[in-house]
N, CA, C and O atoms as a GROMACS GRO file, in nm:
protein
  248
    1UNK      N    1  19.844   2.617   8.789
    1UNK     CA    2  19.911   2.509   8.861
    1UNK      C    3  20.045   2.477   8.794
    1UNK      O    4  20.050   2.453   8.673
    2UNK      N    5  20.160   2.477   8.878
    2UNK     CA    6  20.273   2.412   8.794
    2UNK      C    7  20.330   2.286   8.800
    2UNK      O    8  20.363   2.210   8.890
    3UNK      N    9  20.332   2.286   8.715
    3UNK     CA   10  20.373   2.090   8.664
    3UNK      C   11  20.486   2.089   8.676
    3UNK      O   12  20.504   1.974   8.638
    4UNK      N   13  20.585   2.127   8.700
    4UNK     CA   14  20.756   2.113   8.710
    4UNK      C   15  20.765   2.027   8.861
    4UNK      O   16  20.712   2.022   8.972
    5UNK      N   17  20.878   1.962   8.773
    5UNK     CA   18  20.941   1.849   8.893
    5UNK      C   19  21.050   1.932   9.010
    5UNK      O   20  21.150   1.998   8.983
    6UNK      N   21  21.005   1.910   9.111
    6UNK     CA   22  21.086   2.007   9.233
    6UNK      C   23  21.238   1.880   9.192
    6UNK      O   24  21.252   1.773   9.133
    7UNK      N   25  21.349   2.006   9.288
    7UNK     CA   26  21.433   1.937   9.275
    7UNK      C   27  21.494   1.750   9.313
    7UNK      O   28  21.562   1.669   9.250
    8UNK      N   29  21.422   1.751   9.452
    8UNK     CA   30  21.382   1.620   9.482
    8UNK      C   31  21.320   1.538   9.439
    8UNK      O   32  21.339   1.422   9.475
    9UNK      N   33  21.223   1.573   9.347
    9UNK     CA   34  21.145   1.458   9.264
    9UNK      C   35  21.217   1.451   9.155
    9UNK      O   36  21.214   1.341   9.101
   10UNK      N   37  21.299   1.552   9.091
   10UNK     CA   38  21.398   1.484   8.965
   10UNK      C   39  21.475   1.391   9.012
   10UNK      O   40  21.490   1.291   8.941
   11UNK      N   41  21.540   1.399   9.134
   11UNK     CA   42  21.693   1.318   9.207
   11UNK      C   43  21.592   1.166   9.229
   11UNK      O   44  21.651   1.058   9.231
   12UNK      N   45  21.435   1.172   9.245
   12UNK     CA   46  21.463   1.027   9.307
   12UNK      C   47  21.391   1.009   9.183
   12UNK      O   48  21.335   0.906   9.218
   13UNK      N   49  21.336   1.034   9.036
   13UNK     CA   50  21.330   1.001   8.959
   13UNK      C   51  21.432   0.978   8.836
   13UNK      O   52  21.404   0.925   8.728
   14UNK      N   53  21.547   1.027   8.874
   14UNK     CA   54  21.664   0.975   8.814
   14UNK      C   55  21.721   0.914   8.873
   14UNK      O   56  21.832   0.904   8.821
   15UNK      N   57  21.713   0.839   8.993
   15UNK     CA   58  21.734   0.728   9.100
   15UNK      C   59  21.685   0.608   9.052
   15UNK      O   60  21.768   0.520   9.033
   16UNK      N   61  21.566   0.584   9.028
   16UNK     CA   62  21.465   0.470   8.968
   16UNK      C   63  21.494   0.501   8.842
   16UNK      O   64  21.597   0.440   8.811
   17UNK      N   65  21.462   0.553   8.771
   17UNK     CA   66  21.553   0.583   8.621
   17UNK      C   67  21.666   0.435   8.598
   17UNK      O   68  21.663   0.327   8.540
   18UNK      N   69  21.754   0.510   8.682
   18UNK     CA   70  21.892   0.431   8.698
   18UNK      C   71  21.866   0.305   8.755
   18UNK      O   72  21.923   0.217   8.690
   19UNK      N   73  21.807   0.265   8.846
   19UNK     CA   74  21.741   0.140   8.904
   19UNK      C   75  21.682   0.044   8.798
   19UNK      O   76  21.710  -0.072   8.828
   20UNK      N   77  21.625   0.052   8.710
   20UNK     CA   78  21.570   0.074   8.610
   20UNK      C   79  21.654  -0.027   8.480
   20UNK      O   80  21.636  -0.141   8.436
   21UNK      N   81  21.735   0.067   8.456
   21UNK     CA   82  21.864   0.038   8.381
   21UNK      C   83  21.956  -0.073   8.394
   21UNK      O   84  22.017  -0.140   8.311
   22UNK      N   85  21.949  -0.074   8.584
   22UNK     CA   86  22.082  -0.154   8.630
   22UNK      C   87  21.995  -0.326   8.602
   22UNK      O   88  22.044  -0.429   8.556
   23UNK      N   89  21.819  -0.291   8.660
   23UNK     CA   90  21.801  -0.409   8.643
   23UNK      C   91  21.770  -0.506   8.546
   23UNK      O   92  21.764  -0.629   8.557
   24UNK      N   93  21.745  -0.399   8.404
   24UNK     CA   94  21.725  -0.426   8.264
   24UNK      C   95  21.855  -0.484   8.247
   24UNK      O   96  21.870  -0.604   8.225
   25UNK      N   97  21.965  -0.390   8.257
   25UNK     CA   98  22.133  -0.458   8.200
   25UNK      C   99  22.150  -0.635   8.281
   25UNK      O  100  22.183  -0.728   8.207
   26UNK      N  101  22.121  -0.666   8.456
   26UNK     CA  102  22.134  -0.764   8.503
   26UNK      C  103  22.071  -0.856   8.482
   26UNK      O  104  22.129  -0.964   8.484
   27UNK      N  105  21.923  -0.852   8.452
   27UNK     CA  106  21.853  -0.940   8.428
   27UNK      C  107  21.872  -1.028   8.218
   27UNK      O  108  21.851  -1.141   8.171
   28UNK      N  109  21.921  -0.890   8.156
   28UNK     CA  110  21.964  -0.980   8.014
   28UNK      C  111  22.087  -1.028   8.044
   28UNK      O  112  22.114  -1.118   7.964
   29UNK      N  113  22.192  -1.006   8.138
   29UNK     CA  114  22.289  -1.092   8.165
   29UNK      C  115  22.269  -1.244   8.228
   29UNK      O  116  22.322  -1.345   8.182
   30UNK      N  117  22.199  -1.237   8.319
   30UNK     CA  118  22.148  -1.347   8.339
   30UNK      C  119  22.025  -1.422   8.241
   30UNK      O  120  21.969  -1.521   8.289
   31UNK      N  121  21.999  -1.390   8.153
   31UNK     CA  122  21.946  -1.484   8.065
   31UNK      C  123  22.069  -1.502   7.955
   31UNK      O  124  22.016  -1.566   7.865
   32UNK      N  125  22.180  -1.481   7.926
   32UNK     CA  126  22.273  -1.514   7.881
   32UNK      C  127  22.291  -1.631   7.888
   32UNK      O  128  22.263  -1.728   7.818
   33UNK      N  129  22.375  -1.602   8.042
   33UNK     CA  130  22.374  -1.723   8.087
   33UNK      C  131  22.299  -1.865   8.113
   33UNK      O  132  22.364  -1.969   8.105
   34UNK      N  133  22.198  -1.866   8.136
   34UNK     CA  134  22.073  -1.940   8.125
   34UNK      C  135  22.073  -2.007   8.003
   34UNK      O  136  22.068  -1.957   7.891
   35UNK      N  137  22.080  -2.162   8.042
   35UNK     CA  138  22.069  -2.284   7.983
   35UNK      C  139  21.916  -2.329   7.953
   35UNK      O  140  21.879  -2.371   7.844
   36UNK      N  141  21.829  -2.312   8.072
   36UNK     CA  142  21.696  -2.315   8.035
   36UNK      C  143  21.549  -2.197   7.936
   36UNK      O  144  21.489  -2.092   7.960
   37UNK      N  145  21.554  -2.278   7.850
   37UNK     CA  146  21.479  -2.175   7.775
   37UNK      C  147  21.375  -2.122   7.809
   37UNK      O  148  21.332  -2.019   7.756
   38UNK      N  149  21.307  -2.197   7.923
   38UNK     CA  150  21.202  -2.106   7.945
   38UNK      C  151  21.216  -1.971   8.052
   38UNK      O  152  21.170  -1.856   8.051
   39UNK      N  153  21.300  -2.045   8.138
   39UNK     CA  154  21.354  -1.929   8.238
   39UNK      C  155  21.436  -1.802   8.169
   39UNK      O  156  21.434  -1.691   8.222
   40UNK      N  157  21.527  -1.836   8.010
   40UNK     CA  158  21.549  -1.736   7.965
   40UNK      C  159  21.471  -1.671   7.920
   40UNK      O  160  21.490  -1.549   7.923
   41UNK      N  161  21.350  -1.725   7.858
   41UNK     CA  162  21.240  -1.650   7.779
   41UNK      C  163  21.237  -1.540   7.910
   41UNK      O  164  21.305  -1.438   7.920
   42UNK      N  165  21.147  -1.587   7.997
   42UNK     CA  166  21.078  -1.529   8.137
   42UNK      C  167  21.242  -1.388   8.196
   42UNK      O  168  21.214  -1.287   8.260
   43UNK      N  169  21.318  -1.406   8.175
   43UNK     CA  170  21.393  -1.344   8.184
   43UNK      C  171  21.468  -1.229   8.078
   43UNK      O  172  21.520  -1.123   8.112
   44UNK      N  173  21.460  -1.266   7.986
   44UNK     CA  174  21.448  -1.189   7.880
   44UNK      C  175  21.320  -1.046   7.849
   44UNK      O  176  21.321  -0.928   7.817
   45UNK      N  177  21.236  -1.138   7.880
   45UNK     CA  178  21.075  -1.015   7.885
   45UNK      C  179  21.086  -0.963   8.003
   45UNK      O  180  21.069  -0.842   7.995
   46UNK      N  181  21.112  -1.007   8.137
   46UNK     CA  182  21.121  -0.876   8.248
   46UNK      C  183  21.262  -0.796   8.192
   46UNK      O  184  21.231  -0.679   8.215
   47UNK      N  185  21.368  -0.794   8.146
   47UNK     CA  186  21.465  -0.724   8.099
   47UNK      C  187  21.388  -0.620   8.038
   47UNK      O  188  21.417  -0.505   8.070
   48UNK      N  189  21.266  -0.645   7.930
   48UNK     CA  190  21.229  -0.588   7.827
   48UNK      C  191  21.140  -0.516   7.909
   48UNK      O  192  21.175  -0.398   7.898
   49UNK      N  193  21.031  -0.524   7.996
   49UNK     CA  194  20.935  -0.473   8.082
   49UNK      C  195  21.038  -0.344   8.150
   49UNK      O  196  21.008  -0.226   8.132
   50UNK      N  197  21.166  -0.385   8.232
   50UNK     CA  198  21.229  -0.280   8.286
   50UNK      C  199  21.265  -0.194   8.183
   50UNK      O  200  21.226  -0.078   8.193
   51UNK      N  201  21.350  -0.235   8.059
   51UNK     CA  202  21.368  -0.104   7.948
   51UNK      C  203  21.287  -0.018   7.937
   51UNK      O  204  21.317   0.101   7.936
   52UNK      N  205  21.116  -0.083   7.921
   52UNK     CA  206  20.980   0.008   7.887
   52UNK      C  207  20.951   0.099   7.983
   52UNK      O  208  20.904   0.212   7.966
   53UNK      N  209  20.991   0.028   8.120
   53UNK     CA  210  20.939   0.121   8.237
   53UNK      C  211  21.020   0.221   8.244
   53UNK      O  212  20.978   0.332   8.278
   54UNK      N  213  21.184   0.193   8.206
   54UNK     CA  214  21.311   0.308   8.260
   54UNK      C  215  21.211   0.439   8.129
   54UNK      O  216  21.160   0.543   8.173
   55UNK      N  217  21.203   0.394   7.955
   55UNK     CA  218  21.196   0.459   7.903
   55UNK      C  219  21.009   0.609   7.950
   55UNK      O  220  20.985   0.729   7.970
   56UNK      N  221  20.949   0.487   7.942
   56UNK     CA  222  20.796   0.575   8.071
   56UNK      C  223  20.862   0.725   8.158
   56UNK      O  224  20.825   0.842   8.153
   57UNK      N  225  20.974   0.657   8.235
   57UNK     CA  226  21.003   0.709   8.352
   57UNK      C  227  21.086   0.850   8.245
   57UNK      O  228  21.065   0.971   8.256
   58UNK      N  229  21.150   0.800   8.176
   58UNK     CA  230  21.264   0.922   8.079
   58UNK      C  231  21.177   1.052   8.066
   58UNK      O  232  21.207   1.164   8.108
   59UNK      N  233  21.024   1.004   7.976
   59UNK     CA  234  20.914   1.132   7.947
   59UNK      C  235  20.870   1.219   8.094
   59UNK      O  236  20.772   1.292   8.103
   60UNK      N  237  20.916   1.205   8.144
   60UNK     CA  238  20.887   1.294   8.258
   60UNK      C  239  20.982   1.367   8.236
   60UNK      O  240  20.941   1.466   8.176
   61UNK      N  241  21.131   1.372   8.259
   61UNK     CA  242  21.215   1.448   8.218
   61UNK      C  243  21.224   1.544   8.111
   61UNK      O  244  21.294   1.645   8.103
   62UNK      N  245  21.117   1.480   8.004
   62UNK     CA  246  21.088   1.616   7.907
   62UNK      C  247  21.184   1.544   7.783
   62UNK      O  248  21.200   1.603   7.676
   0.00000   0.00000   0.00000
């Protein structure tokens, strides 16, 4: 059986990859900004949840 990613499953896994990224980078921007600490906390850890998931998603790529 072969385990290799067809060309289409690399493109939309470096799609979400990148999805990934954009929403890790937006979401610690907006806890920047954020005056309330708890909403930054709560915003800060989904930043951190998307990093973990983009990095998950990287090991497929090898």
């Amino acid at each position: 059986m072969n385990n290799s990613l067809t060309e289409l499953e690399l493109e939309n896994l470096r799609h979400i990859i990148g999805g990934h990224s954009t929403i890790a980078n937006k979401l610690e921007a907006y806890a920047q900004q954020c005056s309330d600490p708890e909403f930054k906390a709560l915003l800060q850890r989904d930043a951190q949840s998307a990093l973990e998931s983009k990095q998950k998603l990287l090991n497929f790529l090898g």
